[in-house]
MMTF fields as JSON, N, C-alpha, C and O atoms, coordinates in Angstrom:
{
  "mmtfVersion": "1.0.0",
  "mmtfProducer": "UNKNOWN",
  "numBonds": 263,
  "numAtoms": 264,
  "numGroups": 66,
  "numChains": 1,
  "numModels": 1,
  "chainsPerModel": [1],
  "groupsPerChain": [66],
  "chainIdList": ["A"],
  "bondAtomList": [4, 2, 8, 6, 12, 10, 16, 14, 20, 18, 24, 22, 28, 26, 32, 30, 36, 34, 40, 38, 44, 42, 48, 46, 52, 50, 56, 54, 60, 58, 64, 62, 68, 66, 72, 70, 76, 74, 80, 78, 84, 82, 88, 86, 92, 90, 96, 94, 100, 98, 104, 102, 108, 106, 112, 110, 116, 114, 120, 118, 124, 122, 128, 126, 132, 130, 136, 134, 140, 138, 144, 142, 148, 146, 152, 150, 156, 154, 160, 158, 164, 162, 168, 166, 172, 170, 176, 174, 180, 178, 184, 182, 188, 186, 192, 190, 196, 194, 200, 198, 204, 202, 208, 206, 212, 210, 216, 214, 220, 218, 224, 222, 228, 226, 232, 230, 236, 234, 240, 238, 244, 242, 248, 246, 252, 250, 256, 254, 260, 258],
  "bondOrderList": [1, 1, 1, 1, 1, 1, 1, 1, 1, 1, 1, 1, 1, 1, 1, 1, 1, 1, 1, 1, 1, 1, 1, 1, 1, 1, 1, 1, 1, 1, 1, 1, 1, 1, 1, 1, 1, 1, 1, 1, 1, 1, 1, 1, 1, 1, 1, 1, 1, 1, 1, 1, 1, 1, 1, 1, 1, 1, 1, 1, 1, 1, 1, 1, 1],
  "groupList": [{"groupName": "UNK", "atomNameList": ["N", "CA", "C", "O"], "elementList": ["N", "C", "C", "O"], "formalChargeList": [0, 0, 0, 0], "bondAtomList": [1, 0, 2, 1, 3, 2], "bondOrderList": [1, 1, 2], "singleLetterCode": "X", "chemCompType": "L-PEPTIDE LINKING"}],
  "groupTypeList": [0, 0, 0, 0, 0, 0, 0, 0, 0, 0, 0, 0, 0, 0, 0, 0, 0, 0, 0, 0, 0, 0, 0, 0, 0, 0, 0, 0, 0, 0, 0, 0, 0, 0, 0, 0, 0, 0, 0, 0, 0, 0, 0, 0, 0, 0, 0, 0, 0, 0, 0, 0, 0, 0, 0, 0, 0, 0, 0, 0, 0, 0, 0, 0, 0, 0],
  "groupIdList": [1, 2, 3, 4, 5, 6, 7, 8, 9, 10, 11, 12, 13, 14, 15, 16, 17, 18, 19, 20, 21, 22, 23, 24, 25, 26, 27, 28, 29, 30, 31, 32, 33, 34, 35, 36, 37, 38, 39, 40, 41, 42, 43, 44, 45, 46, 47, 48, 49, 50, 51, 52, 53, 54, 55, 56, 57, 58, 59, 60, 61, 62, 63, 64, 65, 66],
  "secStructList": [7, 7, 7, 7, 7, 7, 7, 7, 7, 3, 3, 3, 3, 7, 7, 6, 6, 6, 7, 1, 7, 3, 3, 3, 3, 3, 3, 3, 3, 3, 3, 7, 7, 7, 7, 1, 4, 4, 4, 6, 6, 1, 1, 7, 3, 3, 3, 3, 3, 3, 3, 3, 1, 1, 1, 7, 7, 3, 3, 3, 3, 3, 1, 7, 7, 7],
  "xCoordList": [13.022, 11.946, 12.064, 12.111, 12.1, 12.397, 10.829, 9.94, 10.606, 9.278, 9.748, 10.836, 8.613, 8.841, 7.275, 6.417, 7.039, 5.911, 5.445, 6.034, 4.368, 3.577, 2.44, 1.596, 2.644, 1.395, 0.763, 0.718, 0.349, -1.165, -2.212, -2.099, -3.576, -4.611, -5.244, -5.312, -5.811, -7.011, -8.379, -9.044, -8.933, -10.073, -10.824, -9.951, -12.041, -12.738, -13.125, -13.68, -12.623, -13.018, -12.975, -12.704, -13.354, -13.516, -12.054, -11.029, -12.072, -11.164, -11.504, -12.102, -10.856, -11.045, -10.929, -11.715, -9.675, -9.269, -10.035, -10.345, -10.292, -11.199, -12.648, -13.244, -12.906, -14.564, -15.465, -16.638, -14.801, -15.658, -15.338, -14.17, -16.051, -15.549, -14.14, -14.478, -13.433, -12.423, -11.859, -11.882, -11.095, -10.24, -8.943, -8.534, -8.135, -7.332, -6.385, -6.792, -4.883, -4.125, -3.849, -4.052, -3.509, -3.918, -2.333, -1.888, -2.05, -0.523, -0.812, -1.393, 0.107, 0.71, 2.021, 2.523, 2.858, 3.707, 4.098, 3.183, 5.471, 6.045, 7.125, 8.122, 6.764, 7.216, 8.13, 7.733, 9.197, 10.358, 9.552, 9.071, 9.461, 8.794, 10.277, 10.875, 10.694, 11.911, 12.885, 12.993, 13.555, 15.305, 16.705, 17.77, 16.451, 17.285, 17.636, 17.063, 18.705, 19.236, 18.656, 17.597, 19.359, 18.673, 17.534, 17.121, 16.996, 15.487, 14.823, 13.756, 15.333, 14.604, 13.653, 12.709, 14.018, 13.238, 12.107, 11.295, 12.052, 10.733, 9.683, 8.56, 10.395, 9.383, 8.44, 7.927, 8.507, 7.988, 6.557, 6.284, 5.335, 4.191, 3.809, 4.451, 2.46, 1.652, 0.984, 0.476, 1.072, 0.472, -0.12, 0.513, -1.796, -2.451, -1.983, -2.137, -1.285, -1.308, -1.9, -1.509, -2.85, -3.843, -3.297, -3.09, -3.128, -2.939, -4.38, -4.661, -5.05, -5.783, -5.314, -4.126, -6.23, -5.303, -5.917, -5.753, -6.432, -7.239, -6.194, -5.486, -6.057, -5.513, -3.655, -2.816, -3.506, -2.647, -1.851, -0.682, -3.195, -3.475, -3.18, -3.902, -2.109, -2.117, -1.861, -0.978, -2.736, -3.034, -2.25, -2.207, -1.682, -1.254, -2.242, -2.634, -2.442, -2.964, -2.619, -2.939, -1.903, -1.357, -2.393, -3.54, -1.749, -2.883, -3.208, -4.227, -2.046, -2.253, -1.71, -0.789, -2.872, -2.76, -2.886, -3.861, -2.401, -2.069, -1.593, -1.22],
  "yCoordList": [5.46, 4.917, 3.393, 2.748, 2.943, 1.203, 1.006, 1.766, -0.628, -1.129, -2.51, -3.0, -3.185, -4.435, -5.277, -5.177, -6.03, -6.651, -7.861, -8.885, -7.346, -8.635, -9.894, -10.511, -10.028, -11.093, -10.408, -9.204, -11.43, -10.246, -11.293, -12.504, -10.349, -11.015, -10.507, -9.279, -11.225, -10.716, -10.182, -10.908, -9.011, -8.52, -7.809, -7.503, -7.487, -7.169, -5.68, -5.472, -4.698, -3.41, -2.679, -3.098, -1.143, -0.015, 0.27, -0.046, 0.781, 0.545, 2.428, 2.555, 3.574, 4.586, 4.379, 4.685, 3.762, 4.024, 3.161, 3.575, 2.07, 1.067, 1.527, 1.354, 2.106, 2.474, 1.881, 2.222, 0.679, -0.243, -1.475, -1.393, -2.547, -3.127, -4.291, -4.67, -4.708, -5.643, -6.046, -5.487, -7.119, -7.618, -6.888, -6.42, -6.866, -6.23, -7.104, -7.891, -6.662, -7.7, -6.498, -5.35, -6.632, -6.243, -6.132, -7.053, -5.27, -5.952, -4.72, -3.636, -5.754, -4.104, -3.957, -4.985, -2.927, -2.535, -1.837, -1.228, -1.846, -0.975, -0.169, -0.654, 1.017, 2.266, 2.79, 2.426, 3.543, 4.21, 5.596, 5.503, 6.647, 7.77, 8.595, 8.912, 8.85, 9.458, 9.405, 8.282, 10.305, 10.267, 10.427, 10.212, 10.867, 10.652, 9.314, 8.575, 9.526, 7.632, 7.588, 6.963, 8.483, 8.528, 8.293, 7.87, 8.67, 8.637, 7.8, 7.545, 6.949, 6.166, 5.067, 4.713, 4.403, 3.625, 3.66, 2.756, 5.183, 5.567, 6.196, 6.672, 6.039, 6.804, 5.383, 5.626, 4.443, 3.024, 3.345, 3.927, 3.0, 2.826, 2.198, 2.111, 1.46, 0.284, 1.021, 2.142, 0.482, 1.211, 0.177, -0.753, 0.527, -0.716, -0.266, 0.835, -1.692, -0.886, -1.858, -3.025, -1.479, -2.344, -2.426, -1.35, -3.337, -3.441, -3.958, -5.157, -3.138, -3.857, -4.779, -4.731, -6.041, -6.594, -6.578, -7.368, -5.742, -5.502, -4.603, -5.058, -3.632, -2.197, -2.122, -1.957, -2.281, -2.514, -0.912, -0.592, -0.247, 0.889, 0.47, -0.338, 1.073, 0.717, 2.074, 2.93, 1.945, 2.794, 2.679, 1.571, 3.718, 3.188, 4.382, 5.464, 3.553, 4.798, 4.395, 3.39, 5.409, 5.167, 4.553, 4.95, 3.503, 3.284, 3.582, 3.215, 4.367, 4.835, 7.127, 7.916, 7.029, 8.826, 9.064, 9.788, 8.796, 9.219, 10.889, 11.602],
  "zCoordList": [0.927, 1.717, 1.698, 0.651, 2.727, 3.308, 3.016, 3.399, 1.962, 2.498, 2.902, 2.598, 3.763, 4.08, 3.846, 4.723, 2.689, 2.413, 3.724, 4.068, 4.159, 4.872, 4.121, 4.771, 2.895, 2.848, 1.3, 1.047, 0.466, -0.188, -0.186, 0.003, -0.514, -0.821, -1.851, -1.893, -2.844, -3.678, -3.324, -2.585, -3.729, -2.717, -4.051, -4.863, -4.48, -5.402, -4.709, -3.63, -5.736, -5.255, -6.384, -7.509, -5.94, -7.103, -7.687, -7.083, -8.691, -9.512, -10.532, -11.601, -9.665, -10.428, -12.122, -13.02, -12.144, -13.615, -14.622, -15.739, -14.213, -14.65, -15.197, -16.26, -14.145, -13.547, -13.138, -12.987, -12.878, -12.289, -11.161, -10.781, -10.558, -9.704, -9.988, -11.11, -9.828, -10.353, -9.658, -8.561, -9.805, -8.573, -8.801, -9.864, -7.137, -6.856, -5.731, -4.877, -6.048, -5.055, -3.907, -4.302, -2.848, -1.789, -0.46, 0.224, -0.498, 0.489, 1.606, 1.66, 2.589, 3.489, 3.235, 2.778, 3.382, 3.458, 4.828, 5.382, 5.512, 6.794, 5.942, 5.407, 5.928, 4.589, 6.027, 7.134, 5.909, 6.597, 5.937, 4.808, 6.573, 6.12, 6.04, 5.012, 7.488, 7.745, 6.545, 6.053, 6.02, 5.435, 5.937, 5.357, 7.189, 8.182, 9.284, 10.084, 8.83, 9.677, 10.565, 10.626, 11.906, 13.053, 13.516, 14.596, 12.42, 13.318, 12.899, 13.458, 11.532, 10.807, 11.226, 10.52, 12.714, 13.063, 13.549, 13.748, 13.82, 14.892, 13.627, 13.793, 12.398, 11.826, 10.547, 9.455, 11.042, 10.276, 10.468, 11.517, 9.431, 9.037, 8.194, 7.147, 8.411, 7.877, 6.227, 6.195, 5.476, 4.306, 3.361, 2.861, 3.119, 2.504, 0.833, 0.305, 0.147, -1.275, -2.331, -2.284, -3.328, -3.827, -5.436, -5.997, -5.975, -7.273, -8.511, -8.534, -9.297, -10.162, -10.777, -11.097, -11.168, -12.143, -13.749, -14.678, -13.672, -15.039, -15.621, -16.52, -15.292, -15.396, -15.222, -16.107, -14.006, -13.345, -12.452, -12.237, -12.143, -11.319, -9.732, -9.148, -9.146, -8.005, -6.818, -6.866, -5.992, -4.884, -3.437, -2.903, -2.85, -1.3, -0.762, -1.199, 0.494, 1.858, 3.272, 3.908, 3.588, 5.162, 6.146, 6.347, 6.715, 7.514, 9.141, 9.726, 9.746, 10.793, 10.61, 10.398, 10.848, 10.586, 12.186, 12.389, 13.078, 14.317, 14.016, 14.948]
}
């Protein structure tokens, strides 16, 4: 799986493992879903992925579920 980082930001959010609110670094990623060459280009998606920095618990979720 190809990622390609756009940017991060720090953003204060829930934090399962934590249990509580904390800051969190914040990126997108363009994830290659596909494993096949061919098709690999058509299959690129945006994916928000959040890092605690308390913990260091980190979450992705697709961000287009078309």
């Amino acid at each position: 799986m190809t990622a390609k980082h756009q940017g991060s930001q720090t953003v204060v959010e829930r934090c399962e493992t934590c249990g509580r609110d904390t800051s969190h670094t914040v990126t997108v990623e363009i994830r290659t879903e596909s494993k096949k060459k061919e098709n690999a280009e058509f299959s690129r998606e945006p994916y928000r992925i959040a890092t605690c920095q308390i913990c260091g618990e980190t979450t992705s979720q697709r961000m287009n579920n078309a």
